[in-house]
MMTF fields as JSON, N, C-alpha, C and O atoms, coordinates in Angstrom:
{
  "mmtfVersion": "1.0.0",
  "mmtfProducer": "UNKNOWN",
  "numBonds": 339,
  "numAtoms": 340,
  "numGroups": 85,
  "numChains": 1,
  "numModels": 1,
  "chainsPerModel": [1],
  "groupsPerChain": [85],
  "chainIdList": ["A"],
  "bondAtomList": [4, 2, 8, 6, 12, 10, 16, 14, 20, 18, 24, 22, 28, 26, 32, 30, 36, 34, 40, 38, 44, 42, 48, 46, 52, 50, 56, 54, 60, 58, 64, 62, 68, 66, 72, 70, 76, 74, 80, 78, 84, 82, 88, 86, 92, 90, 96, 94, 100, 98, 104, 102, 108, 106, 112, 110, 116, 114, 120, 118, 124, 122, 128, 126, 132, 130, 136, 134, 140, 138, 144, 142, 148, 146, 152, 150, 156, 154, 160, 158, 164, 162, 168, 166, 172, 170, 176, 174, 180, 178, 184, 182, 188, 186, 192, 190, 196, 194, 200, 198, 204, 202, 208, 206, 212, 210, 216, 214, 220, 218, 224, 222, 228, 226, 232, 230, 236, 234, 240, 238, 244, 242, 248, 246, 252, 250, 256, 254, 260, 258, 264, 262, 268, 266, 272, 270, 276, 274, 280, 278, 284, 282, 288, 286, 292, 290, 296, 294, 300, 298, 304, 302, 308, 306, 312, 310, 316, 314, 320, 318, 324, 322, 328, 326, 332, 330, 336, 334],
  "bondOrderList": [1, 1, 1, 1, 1, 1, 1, 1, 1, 1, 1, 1, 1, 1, 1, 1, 1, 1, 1, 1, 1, 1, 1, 1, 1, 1, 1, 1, 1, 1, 1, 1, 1, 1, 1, 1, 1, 1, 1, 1, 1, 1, 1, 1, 1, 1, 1, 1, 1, 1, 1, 1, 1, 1, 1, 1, 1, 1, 1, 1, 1, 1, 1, 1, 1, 1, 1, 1, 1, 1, 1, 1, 1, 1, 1, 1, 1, 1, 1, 1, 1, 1, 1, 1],
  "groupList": [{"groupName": "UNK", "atomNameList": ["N", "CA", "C", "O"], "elementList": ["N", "C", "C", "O"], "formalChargeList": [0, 0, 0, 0], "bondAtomList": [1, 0, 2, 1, 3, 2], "bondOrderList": [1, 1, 2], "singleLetterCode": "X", "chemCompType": "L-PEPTIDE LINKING"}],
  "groupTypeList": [0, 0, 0, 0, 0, 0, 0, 0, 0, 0, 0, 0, 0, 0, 0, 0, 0, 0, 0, 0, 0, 0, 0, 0, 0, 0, 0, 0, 0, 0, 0, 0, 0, 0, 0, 0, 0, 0, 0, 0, 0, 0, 0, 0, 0, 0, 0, 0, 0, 0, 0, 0, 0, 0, 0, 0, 0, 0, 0, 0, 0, 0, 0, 0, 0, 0, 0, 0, 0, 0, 0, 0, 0, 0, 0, 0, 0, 0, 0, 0, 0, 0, 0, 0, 0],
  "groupIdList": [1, 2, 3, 4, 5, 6, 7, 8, 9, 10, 11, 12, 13, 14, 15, 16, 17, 18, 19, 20, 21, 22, 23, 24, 25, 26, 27, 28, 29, 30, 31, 32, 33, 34, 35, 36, 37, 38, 39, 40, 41, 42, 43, 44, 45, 46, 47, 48, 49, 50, 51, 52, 53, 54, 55, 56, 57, 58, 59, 60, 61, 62, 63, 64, 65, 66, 67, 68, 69, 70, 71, 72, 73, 74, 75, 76, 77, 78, 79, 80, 81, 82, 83, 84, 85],
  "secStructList": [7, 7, 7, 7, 1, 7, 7, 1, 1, 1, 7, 7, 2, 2, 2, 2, 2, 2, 2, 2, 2, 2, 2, 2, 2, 2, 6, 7, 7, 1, 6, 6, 7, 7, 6, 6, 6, 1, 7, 7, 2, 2, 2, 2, 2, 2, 2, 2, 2, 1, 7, 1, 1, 7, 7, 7, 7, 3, 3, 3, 3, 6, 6, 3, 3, 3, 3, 3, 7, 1, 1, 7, 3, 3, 3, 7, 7, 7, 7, 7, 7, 7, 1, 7, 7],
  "xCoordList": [-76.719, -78.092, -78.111, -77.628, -78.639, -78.834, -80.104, -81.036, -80.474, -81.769, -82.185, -83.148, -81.302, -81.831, -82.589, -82.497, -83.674, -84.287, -83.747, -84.136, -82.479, -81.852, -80.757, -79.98, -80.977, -80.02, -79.52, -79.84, -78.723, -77.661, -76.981, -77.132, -75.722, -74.337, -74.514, -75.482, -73.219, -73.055, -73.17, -73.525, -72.882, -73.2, -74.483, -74.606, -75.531, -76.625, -76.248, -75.307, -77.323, -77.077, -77.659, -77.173, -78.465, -78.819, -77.857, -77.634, -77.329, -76.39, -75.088, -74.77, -74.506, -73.587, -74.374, -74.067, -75.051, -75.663, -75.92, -75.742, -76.305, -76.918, -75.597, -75.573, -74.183, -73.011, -72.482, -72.046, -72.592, -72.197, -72.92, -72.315, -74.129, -75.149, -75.01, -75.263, -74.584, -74.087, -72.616, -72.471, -72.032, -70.83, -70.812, -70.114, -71.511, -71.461, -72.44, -72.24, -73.395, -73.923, -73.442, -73.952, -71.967, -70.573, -69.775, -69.203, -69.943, -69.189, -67.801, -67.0, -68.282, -67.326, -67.437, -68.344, -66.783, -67.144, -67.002, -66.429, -67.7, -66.881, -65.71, -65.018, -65.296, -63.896, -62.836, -61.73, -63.007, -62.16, -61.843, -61.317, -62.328, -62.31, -62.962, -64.003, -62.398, -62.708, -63.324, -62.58, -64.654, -65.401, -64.419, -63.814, -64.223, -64.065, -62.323, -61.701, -61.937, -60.56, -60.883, -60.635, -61.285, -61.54, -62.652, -62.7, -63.556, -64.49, -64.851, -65.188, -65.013, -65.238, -66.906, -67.388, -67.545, -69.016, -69.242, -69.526, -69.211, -70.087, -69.95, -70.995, -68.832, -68.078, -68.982, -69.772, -68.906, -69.967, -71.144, -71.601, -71.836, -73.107, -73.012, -74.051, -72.536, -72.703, -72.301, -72.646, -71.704, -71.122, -72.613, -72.845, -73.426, -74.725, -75.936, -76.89, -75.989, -76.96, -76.872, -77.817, -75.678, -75.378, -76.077, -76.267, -76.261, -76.163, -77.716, -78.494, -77.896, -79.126, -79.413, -80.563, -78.517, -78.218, -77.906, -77.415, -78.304, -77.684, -76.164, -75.547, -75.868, -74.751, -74.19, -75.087, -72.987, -73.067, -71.391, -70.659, -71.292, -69.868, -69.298, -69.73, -68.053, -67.847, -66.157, -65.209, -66.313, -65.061, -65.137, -66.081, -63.973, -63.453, -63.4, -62.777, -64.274, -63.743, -63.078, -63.755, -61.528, -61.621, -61.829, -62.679, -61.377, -61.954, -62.935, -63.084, -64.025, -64.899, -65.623, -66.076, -65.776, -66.513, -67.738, -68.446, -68.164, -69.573, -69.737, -68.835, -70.707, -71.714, -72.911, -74.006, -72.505, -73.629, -74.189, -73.54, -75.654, -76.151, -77.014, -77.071, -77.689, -78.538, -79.811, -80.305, -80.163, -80.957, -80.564, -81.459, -79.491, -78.919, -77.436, -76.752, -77.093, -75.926, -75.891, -76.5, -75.032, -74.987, -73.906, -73.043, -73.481, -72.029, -71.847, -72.808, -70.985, -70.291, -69.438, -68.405, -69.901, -69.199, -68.73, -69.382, -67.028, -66.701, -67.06, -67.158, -67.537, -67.739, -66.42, -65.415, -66.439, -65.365, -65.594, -66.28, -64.95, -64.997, -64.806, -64.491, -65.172, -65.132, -65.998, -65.653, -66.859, -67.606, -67.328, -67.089, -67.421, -67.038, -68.76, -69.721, -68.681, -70.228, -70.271, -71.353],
  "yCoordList": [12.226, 12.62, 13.951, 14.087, 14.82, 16.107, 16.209, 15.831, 16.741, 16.461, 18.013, 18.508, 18.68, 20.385, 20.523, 19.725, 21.626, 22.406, 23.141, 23.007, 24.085, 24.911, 24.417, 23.462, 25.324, 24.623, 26.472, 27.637, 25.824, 27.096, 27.11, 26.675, 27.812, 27.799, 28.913, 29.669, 29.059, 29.948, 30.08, 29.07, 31.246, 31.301, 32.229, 33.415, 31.272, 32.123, 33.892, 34.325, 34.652, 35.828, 35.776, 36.266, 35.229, 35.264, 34.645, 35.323, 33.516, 32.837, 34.333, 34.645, 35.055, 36.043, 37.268, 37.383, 37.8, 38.155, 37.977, 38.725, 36.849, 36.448, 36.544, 37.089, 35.648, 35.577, 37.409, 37.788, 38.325, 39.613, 39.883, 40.047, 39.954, 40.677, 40.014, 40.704, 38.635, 38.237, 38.954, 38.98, 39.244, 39.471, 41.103, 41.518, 41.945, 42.677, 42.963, 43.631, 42.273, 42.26, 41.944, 42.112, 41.26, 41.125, 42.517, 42.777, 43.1, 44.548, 45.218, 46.152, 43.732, 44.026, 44.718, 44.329, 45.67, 46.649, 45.498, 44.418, 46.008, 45.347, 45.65, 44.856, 46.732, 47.096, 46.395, 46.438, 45.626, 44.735, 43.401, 42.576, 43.209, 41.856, 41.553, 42.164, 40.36, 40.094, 38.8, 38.069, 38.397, 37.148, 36.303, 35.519, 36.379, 35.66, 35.175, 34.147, 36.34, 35.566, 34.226, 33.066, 34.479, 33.471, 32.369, 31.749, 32.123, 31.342, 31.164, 32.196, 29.752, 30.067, 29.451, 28.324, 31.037, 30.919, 29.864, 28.838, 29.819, 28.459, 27.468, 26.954, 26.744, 25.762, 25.521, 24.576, 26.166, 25.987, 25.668, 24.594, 26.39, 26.064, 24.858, 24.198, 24.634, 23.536, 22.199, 21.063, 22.286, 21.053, 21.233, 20.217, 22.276, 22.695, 22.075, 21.579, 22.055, 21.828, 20.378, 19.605, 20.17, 18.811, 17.063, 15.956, 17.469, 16.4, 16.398, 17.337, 14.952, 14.981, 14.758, 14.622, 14.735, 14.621, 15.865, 16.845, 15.728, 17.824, 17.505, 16.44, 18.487, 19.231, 20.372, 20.979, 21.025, 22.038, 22.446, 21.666, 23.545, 23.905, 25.027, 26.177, 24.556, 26.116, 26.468, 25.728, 27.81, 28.73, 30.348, 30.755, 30.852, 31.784, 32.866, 32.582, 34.269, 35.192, 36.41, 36.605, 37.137, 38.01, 37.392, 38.029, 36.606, 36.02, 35.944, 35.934, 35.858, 35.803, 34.129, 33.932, 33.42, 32.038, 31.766, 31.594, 31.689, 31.0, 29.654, 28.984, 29.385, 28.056, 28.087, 28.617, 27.453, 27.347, 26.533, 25.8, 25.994, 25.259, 25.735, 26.945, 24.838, 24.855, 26.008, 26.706, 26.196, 26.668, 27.96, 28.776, 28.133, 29.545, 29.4, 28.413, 30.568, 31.414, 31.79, 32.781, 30.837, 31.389, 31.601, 31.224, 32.224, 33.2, 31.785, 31.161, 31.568, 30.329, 31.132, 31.745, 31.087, 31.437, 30.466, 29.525, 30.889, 30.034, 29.958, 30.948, 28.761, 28.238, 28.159, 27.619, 28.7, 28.503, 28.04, 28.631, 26.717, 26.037, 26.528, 25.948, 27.824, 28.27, 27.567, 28.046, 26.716, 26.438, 24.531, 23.796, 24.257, 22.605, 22.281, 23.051, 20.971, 20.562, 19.173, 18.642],
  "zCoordList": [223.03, 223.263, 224.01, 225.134, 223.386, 223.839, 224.454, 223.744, 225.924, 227.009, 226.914, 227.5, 226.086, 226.074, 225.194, 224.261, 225.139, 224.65, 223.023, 221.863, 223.813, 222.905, 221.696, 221.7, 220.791, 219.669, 219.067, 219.306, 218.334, 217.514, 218.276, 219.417, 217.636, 218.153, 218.854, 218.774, 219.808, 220.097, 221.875, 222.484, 222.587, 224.047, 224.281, 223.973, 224.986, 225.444, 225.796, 226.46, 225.103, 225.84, 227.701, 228.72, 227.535, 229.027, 230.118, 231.122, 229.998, 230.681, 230.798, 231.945, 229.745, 229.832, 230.959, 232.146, 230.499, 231.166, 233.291, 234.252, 233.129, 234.493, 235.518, 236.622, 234.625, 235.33, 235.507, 236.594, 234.387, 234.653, 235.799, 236.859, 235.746, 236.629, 238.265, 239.253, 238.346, 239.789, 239.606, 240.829, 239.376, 239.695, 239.97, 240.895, 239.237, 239.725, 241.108, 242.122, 240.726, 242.6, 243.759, 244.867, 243.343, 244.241, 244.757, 245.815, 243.834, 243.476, 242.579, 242.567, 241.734, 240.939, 239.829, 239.093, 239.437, 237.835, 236.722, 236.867, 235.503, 234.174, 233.868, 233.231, 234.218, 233.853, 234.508, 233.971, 235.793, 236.41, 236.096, 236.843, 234.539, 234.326, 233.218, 232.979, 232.146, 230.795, 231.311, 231.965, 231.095, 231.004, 230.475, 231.206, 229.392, 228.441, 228.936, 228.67, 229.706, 230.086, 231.177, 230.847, 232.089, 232.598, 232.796, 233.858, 231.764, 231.298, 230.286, 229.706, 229.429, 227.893, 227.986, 228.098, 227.859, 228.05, 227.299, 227.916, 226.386, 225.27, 225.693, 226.092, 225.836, 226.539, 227.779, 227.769, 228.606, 229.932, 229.502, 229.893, 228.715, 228.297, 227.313, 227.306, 226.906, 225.774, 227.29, 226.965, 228.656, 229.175, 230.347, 231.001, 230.558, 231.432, 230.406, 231.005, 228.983, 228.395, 227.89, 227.735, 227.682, 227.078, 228.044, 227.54, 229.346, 230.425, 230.846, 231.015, 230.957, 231.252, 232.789, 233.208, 233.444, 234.882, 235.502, 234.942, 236.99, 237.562, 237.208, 237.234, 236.949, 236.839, 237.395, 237.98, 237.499, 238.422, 237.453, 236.844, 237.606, 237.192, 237.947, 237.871, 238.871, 239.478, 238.955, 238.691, 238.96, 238.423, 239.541, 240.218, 239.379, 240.398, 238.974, 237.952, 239.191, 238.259, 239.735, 240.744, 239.482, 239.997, 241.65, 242.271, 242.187, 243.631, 243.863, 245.085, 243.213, 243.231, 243.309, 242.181, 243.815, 243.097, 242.997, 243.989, 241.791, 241.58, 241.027, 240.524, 241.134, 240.749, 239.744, 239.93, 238.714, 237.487, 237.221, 236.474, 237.528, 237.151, 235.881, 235.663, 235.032, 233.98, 234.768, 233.883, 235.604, 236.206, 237.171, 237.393, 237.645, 238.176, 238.201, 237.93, 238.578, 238.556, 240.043, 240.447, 241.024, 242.501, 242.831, 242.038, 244.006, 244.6, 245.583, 246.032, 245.72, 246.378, 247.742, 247.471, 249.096, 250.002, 250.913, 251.367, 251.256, 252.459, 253.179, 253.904, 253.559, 255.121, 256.005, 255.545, 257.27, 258.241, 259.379, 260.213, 259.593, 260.543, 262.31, 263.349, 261.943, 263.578, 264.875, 265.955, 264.952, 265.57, 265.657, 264.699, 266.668, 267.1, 266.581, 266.597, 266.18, 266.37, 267.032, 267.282]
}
């Protein structure tokens, strides 16, 4: 059972997109890195669209780590335990 909207094959242009456009708001060039080496866009989207439950998928491009949900594309930063609570 598919809970998505979208159909046809293939990887959203927007999803490619959204992940370039955070990454370079990281500061990373395109020239530092092939998407496609380290994420198989469709694949993500087909395992983000497929679920009718949240979902979340995270991957590291370039040291970089983000978080993809069906709904955004966020920069994942370490937390460091400097502080007792």
């Amino acid at each position: 059972m598919n809970c998505s909207s979208r159909t046809g094959p293939g990887a959203s242009p927007d999803l490619v997109v959204e992940i370039i456009e955070t990454l370079e708001a990281c500061g990373l060039d395109r020239d530092e890195y092939q998407l496609y080496n380290a994420v198989d866009v469709e694949a993500l989207e087909e395992i983000l669209h497929s679920s009718c439950g949240d979902v979340e998928v995270r991957f590291t491009v370039e040291d970089i780590r983000l978080a993809v949900t069906p709904d955004s594309v966020n920069i994942l930063i370490d937390e460091h335990p400097d502080s007792a609570d």
